[in-house]
N, C-alpha and C positions, 0 to 999 in steps of 0.2 A: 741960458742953459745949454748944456751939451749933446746934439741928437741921441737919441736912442734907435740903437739895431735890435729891431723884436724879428724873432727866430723862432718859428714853430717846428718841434724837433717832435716825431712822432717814438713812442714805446710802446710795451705791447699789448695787444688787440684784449680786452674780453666780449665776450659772452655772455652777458646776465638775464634776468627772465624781465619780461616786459612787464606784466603784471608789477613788479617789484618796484621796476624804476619808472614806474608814473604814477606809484599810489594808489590812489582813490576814483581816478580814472580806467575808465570801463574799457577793454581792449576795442570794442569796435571804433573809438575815437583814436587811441593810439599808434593803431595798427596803420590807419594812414599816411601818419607822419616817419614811423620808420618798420619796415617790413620785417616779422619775426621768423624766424627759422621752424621747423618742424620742433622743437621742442617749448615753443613760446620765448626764444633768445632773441634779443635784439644786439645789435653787434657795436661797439661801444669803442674809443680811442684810451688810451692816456697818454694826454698829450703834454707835453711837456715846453713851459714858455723860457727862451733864452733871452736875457737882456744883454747888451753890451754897450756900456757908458763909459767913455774917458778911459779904456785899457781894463776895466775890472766885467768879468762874465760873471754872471747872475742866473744861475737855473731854478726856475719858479716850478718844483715838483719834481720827480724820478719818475711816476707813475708805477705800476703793479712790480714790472721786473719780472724773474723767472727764477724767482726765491723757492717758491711751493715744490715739495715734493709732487711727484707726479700724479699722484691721487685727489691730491689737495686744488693741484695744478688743474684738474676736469673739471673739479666740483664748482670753481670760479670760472671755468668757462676761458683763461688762458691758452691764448693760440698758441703762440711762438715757445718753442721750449729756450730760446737763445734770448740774451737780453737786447734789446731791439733798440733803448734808448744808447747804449754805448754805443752801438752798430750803428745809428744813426748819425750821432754826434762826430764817429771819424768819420763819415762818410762826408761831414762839412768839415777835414780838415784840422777835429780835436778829439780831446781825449779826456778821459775823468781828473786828469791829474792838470788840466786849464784852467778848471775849473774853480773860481775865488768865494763864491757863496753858492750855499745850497738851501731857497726856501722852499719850505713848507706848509702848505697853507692849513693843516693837520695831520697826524699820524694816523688813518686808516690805510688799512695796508696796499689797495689799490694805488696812493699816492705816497706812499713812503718806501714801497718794497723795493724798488727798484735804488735804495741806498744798498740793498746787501747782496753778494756775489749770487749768480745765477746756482741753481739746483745742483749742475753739473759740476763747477766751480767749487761746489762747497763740498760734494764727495773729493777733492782732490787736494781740500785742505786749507784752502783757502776762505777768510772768517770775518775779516777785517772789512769796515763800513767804507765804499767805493767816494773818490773823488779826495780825495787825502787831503790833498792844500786848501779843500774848499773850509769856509765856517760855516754850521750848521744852523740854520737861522729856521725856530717855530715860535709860535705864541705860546706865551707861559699858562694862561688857562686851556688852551690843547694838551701842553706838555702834562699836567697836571692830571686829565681824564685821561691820557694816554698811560699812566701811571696806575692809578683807580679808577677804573671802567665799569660804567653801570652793569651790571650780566645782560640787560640789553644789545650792547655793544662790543659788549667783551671780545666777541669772533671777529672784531672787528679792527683790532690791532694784533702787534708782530708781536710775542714773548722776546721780552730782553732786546727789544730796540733802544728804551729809555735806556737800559744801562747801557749799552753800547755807545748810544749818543753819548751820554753825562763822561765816560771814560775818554773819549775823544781827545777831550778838554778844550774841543771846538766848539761846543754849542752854545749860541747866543738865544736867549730866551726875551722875548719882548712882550711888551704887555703896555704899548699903546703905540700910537698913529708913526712914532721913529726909534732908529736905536743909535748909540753917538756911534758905535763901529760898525756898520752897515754905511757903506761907501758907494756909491755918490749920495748926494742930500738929492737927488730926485727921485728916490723910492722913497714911499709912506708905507702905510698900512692902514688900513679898511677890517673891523670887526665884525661878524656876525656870529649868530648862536644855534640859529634854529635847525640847523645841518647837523651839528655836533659844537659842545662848547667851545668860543674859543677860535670858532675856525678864523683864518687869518686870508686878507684877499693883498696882493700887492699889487699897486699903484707905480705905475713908469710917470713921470712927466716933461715935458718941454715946455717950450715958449709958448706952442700952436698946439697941442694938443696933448693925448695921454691915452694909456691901455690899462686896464685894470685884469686882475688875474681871475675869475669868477670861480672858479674852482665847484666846489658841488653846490654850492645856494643855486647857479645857472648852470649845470651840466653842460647843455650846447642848446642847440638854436630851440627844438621841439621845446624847451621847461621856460622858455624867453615869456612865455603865456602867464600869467600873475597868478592863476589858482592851481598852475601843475607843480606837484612837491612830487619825490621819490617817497617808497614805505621805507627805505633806509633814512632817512629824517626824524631827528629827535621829537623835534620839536612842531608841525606841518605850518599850525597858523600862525605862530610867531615867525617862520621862516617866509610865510606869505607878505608880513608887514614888512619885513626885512628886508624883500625884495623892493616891496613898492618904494623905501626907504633907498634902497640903491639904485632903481631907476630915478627917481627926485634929484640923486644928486649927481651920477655919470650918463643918466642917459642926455638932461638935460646938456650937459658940459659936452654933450658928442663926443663923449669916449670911443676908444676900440674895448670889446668885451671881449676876452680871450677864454676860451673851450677850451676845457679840457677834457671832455669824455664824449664831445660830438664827431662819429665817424665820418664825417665829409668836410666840416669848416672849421678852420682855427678861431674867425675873430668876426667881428659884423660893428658895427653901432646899433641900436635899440630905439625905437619911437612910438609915437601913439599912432592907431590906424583911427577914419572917421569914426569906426564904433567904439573911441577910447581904449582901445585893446593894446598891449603892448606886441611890437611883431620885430622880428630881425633884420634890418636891410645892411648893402651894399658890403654881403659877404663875401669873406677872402677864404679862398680854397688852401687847405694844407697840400704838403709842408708849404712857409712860406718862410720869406725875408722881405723884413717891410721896415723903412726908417719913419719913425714919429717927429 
């Protein structure tokens, strides 16, 4: 197999309430893991994972973007008014238009907004879905809720992203472990449900090892713990077994876990501590560049 270049490309900041993103967990426990601001925010990434195999880039997410109107823009708690993943990405030397695939591990908007031109951007006319040459690659039962959204969820995707995508006539829709036009054969795909249906995790591998995309089942290092779920979770105990089901089979294989909304670390391995507990070690601090 051909190494893989894993690239942690940082996009923009939110701000979400703490309470929210740990559930069922009482602040006095949380509040120690990550420090909340005077309104109960804890301060959150969307990080965005780049592969690069054999000549073809691979961007696993856009994150939030700075699509939202400015009001819309507070309410999420959106730092940067500029879109931060493009600014990033030339700042190593590219550009959206490098770009060969665009996955997604679902369409909520924090993880897909950062497809459509910035707030600014789109007062000046410009409409059209960012990274042009890439192929839009989601799971088809995502694509599907992203289409018909419980009123649960509803706030929780873009108006007229589906149609945007489908117009493309770049999007590749999958709906199991490969796809025959998803290039190189060492990306898979990894299922789970209890996030949002459908969400899709992607899998880098090699000879000697591999990174998996964790996307929201594992937020970042704090949710690595087996009974912490978000209140934005469909589904909490079925995403619990879910978990335990994905430590079983990447924690064991000493994967890298790749973060995407942890504000300090892109990626860790995962193991049991003496009290059976699952914990994070020999984390890699963002951004980074790391060959698997």
């Amino acid at each position: 197999m051909q190494p893989v270049l894993v690239t942690s490309i940082n996009g923009n900041q939110q701000r979400l309430d703490g309470g929210a993103m740990f559930g069922n967990a009482p602040r006095v426990v949380w509040e120690k893991w990550i420090t909340p601001d005077e309104k109960s925010r804890i301060p959150l990434n969307c990080r965005a994972m780049l592969l690069e195999i054999g000549g073809k880039r691979i961007l696993c997410e856009t994150g939030i973007g700075a699509f939202f109107e400015p009001k819309l823009a507070d309410r999420y708690g959106v730092v940067e008014t500029t879109h931060k993943l493009i600014e990033n990405l030339t700042a190593i030397g590219l550009n959206e238009t490098d770009i060969d695939f665009v996955i997604l591990s679902h369409l909520h908007f924090d993880h897909a907004g950062g497809l459509l031109p910035s707030w600014e951007n789109q007062q000046n006319g410009r409409h059209n879905l960012l990274f042009p040459n890439a192929k839009y690659v989601v799971g088809e039962t995502a694509f599907r809720r992203a289409q018909a959204p419980h009123p649960r969820d509803r706030a929780s995707f873009i108006p007229g992203l589906c149609d945007k995508l489908i117009q493309s006539g770049r999007l590749l829709l999958v709906d199991g472990p490969t796809h025959s036009d998803v290039i190189p054969e060492q990306i898979s795909f990894y299922f789970t449900h209890g996030h949002t249906p459908g969400h899709m995790h992607t899998v880098a591998k090699t000879d000697d090892s591999q990174v998996v995309f964790a996307g929201d089942l594992i937020p970042g290092q704090a949710w690595v713990h087996m009974p912490i779920t978000m209140g934005y979770d469909r589904f909490p105990e079925q995403l619990i077994d879910e978990k335990k089901a994905f430590y079983d089979l990447f924690a064991k294989e000493n994967a890298w876990i790749f973060y995407t909304h942890d504000h300090e670390i892109a990626m860790s391995h995962v193991r049991l501590d003496a009290s059976n507990r699952y914990f994070p070690y020999a984390q890699v601090a963002a951004p980074v560049k790391y060959v698997i």
